[in-house]
N, CA, C and O atoms as CSV, one atom per row, in Angstrom:
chain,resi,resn,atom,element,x,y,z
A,1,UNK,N,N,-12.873,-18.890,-37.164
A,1,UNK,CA,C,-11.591,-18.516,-36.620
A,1,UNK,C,C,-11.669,-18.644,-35.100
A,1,UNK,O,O,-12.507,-18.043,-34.427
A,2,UNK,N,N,-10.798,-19.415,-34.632
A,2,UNK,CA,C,-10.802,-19.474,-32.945
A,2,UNK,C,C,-10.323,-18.300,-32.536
A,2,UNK,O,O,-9.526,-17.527,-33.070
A,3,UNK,N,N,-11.143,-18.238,-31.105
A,3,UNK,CA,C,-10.839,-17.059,-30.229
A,3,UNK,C,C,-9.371,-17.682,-29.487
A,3,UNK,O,O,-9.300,-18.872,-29.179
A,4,UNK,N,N,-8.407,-16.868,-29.286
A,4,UNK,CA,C,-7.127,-17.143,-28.585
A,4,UNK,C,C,-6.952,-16.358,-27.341
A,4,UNK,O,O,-5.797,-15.999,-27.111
A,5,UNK,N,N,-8.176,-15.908,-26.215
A,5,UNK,CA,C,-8.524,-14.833,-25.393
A,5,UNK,C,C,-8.037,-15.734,-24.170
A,5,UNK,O,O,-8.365,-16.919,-24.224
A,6,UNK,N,N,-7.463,-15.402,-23.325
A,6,UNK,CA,C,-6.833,-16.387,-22.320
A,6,UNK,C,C,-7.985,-15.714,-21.288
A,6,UNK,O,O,-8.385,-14.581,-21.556
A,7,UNK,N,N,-8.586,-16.511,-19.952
A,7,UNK,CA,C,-9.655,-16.034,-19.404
A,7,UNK,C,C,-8.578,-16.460,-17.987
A,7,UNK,O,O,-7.849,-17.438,-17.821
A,8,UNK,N,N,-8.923,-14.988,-16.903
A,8,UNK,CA,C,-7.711,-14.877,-16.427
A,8,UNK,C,C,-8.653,-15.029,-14.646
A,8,UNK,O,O,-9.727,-14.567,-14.259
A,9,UNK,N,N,-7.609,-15.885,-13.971
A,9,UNK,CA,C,-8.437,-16.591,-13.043
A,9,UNK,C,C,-7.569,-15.854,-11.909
A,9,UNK,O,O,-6.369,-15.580,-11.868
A,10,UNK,N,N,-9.013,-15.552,-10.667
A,10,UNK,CA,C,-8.048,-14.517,-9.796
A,10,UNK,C,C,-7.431,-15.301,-8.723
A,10,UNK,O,O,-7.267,-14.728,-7.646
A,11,UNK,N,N,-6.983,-16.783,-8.872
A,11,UNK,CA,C,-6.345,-17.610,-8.185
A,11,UNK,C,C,-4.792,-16.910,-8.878
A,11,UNK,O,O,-4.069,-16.211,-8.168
A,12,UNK,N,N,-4.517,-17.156,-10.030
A,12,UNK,CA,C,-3.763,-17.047,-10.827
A,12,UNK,C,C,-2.993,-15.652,-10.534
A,12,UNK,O,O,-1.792,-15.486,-10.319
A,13,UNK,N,N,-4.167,-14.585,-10.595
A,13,UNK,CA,C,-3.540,-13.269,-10.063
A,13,UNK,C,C,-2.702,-13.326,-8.590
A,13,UNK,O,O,-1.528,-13.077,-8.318
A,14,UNK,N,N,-3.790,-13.746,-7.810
A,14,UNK,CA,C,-3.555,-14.239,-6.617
A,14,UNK,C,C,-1.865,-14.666,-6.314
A,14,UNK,O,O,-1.289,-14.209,-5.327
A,15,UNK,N,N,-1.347,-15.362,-7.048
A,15,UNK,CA,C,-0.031,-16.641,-6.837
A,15,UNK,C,C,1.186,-15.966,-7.313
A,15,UNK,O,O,2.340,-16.167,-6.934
A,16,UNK,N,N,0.556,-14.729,-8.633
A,16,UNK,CA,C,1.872,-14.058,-9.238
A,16,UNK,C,C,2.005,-12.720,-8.392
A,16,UNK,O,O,2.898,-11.897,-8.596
A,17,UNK,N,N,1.018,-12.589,-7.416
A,17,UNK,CA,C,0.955,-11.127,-6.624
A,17,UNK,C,C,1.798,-11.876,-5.265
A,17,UNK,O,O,2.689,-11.431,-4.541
A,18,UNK,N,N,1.326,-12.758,-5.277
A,18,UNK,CA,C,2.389,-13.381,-3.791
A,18,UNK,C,C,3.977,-13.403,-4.251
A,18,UNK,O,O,5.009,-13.065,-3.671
A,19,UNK,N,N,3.707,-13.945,-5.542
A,19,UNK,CA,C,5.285,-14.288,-6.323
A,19,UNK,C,C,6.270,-13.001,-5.874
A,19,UNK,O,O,7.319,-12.997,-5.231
A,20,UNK,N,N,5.335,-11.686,-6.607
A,20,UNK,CA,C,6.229,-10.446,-7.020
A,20,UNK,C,C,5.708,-9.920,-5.553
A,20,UNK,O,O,5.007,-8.929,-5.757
A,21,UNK,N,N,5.761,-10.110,-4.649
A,21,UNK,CA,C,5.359,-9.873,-3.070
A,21,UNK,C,C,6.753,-10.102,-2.534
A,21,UNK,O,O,7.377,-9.219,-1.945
A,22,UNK,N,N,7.260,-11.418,-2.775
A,22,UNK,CA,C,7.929,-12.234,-1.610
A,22,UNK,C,C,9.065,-11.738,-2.517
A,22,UNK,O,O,9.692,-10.824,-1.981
A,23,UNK,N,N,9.495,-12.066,-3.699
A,23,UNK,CA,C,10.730,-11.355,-4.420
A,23,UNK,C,C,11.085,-10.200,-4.016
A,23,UNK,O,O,12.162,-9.840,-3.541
A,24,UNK,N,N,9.941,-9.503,-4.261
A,24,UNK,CA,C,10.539,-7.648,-4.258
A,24,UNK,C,C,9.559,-6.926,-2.786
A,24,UNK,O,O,8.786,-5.996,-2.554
A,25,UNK,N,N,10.010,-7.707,-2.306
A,25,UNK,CA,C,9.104,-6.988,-0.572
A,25,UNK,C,C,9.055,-5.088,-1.021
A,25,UNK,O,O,8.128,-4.352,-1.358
A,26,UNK,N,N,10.644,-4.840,-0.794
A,26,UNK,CA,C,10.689,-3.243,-1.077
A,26,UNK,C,C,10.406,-2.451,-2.370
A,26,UNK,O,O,10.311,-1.229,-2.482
A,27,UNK,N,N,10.294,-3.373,-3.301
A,27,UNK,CA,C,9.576,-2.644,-4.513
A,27,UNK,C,C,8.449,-2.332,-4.090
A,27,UNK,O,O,8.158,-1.159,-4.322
A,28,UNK,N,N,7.609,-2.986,-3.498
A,28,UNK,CA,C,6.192,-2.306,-3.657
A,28,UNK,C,C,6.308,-1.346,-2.608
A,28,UNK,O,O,5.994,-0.279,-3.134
A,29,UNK,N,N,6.561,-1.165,-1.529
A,29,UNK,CA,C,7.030,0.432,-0.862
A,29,UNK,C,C,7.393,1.190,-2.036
A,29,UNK,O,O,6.528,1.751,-2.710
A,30,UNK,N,N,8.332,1.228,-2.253
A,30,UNK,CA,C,9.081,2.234,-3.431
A,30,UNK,C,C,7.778,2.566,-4.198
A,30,UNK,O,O,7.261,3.683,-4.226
A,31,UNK,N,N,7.166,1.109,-5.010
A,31,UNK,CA,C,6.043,1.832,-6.525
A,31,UNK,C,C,5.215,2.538,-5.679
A,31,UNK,O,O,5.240,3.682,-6.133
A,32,UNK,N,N,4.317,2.517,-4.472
A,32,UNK,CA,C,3.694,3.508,-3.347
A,32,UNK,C,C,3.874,5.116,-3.321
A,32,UNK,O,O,3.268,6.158,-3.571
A,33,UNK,N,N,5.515,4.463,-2.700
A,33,UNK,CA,C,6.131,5.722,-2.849
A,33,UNK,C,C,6.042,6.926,-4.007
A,33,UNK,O,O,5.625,8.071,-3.839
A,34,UNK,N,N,6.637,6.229,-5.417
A,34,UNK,CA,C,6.936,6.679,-6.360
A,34,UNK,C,C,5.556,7.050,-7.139
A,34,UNK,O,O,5.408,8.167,-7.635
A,35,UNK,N,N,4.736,6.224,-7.201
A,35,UNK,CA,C,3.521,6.572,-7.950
A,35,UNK,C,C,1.740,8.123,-7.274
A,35,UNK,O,O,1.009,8.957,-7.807
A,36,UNK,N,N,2.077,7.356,-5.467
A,36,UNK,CA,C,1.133,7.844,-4.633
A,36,UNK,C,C,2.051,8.955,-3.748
A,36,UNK,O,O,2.989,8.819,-2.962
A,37,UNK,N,N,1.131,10.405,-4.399
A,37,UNK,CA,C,2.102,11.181,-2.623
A,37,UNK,C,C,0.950,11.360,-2.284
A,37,UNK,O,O,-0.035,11.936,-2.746
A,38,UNK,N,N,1.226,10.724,-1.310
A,38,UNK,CA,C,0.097,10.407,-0.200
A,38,UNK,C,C,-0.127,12.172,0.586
A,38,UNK,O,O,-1.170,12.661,1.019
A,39,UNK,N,N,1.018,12.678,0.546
A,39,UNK,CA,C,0.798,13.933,1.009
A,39,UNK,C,C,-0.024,14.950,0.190
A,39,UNK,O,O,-0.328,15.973,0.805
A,40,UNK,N,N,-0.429,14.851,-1.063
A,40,UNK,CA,C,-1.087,15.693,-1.363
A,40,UNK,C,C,-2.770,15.313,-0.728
A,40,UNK,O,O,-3.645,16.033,-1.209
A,41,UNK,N,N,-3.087,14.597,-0.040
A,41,UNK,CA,C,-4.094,14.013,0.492
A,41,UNK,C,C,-4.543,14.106,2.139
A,41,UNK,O,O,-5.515,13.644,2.736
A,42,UNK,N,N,-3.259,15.001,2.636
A,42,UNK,CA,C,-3.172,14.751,3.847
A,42,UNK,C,C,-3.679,16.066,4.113
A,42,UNK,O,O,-2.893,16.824,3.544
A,43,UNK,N,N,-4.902,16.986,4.881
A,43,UNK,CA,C,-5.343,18.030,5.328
A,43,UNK,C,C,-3.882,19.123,6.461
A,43,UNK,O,O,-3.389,18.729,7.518
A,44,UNK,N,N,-3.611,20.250,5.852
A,44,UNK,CA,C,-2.785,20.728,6.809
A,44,UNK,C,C,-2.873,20.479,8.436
A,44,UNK,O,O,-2.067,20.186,9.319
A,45,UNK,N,N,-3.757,20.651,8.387
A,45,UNK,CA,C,-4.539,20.683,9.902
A,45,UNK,C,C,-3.767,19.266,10.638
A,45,UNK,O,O,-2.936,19.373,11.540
A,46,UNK,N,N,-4.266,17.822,10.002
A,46,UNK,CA,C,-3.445,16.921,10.228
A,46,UNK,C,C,-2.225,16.935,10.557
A,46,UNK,O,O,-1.992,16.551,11.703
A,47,UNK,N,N,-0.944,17.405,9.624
A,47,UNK,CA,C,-0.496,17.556,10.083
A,47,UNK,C,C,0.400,18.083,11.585
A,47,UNK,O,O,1.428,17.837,12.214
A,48,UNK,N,N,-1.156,19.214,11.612
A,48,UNK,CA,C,-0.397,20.236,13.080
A,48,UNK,C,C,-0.790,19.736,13.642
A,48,UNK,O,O,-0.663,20.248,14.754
A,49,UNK,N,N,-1.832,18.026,13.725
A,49,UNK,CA,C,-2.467,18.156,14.691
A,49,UNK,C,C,-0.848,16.514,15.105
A,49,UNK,O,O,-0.359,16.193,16.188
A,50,UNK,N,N,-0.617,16.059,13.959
A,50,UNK,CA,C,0.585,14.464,14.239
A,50,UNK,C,C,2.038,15.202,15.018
A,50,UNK,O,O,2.877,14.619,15.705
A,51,UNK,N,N,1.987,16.587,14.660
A,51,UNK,CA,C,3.445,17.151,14.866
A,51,UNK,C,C,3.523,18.218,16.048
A,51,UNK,O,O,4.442,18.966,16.381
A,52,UNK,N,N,2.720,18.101,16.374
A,52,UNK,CA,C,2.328,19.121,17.492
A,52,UNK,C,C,3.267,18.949,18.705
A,52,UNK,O,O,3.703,17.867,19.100
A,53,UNK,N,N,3.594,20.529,19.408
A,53,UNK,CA,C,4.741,19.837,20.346
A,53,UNK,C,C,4.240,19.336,21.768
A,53,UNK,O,O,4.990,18.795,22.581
A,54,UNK,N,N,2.609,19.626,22.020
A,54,UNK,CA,C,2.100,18.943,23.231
A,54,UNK,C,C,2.332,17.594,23.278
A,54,UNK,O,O,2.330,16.971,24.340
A,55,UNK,N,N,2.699,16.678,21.309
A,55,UNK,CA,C,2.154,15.393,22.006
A,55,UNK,C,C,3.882,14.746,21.647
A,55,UNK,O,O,4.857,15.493,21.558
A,56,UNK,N,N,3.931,13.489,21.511
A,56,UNK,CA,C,5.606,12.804,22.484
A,56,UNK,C,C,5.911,12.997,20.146
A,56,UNK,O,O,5.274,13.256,19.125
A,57,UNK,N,N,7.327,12.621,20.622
A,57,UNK,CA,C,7.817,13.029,19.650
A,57,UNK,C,C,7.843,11.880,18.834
A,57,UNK,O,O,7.777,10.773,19.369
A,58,UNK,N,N,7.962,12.035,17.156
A,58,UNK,CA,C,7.353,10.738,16.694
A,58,UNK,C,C,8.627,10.405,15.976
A,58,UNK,O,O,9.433,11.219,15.527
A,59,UNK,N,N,8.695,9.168,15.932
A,59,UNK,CA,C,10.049,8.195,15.102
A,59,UNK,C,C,9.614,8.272,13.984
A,59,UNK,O,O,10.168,9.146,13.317
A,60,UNK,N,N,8.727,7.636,13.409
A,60,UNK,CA,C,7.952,7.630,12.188
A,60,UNK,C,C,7.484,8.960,11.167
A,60,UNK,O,O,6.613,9.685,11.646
A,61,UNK,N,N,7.953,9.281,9.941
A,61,UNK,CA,C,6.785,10.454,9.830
A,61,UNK,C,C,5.339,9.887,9.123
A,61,UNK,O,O,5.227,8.840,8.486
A,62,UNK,N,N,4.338,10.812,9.396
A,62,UNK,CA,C,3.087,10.659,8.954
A,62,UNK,C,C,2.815,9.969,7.796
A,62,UNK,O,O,1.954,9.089,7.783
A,63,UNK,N,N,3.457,10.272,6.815
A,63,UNK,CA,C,3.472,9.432,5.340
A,63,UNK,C,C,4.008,8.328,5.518
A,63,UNK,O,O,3.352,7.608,4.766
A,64,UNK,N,N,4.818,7.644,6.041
A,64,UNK,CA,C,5.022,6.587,6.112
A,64,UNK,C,C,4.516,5.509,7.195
A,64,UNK,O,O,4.637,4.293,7.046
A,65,UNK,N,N,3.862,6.212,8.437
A,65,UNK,CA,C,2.622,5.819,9.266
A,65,UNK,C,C,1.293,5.246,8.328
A,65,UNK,O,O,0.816,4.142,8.591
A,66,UNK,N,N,0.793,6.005,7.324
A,66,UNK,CA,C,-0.253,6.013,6.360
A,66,UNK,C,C,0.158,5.001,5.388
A,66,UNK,O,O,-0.577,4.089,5.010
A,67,UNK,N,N,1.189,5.168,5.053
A,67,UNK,CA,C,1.560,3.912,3.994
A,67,UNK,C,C,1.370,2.727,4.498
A,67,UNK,O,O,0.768,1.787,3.978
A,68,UNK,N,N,1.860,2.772,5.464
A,68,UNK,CA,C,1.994,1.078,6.660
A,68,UNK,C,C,0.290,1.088,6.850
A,68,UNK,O,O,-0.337,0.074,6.546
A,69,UNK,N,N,-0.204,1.937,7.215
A,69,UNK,CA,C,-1.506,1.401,7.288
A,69,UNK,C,C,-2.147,1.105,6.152
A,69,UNK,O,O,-3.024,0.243,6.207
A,70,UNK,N,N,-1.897,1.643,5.102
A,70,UNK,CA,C,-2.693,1.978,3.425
A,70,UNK,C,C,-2.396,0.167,3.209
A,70,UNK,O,O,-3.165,-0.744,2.901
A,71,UNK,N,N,-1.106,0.189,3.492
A,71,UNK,CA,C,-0.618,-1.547,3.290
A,71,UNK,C,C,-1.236,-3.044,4.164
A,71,UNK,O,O,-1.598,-4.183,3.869
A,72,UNK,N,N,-1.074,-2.175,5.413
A,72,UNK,CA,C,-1.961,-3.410,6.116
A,72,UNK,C,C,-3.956,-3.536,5.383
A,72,UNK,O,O,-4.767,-4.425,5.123
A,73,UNK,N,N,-3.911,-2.624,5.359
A,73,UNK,CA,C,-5.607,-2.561,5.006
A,73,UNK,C,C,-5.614,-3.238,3.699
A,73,UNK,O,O,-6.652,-3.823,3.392
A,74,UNK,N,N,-4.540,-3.256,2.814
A,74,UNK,CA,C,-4.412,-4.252,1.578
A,74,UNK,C,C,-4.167,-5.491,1.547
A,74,UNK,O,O,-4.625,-6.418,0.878
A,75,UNK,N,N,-3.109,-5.387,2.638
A,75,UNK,CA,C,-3.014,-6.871,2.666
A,75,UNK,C,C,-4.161,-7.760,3.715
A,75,UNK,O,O,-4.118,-8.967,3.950
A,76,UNK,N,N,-5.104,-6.822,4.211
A,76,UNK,CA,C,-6.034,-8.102,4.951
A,76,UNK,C,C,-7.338,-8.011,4.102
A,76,UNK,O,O,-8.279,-8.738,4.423
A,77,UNK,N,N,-7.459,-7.138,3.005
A,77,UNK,CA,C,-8.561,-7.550,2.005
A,77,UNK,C,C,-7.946,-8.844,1.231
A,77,UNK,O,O,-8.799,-9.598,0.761
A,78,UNK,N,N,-6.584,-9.206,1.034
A,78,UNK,CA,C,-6.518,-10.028,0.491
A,78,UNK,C,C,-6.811,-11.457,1.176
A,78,UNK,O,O,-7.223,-12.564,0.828
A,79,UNK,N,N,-6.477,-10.973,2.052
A,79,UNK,CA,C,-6.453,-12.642,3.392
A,79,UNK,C,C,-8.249,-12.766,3.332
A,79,UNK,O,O,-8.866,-13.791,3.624
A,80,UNK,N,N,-8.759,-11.704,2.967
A,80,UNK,CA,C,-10.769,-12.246,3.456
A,80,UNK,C,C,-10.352,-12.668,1.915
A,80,UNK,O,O,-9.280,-13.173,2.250
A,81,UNK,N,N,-10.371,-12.817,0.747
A,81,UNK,CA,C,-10.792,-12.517,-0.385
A,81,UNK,C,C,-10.162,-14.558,-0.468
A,81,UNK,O,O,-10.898,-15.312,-1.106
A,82,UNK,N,N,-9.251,-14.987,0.004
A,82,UNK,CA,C,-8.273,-16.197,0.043
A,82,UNK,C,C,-8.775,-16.700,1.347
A,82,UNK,O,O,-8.287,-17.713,1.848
């Protein structure tokens, strides 16, 4: 009986992760969002130390500072890996 096991090539992964990249830019924020709270990860302390009123006032909040970075650090393992 033949095996029918498809052997899955990480070029392949590679091309459908760019695919569903360039389609849905803001989906993958959102699944981040929706799947990771990044805040249960974040030390109080951190906080008092991003929100503090000595330092300039921030546009950004912290979780979404961390995401942008969580994201860049993903997307340049992919650029060494290609």
């Amino acid at each position: 009986m033949p095996v029918s096991a498809i052997q899955l090539n990480f070029c392949d992964v590679s091309k459908d992760f760019d695919k569903f990249y360039n389609q849905n830019q803001e989906t993958l924020l959102t699944l981040l969002d929706e799947f990771i709270n990044i805040s249960d990860f974040i030390p109080f302390s951190f906080y008092q130390n991003y929100y503090s009123k000595l330092g300039s006032k921030r546009d950004f909040s912290l979780e979404s500072m961390l995401n942008a970075f969580i994201l860049k650090i993903f997307y340049r393992f992919l650029l060494l890996i290609f």
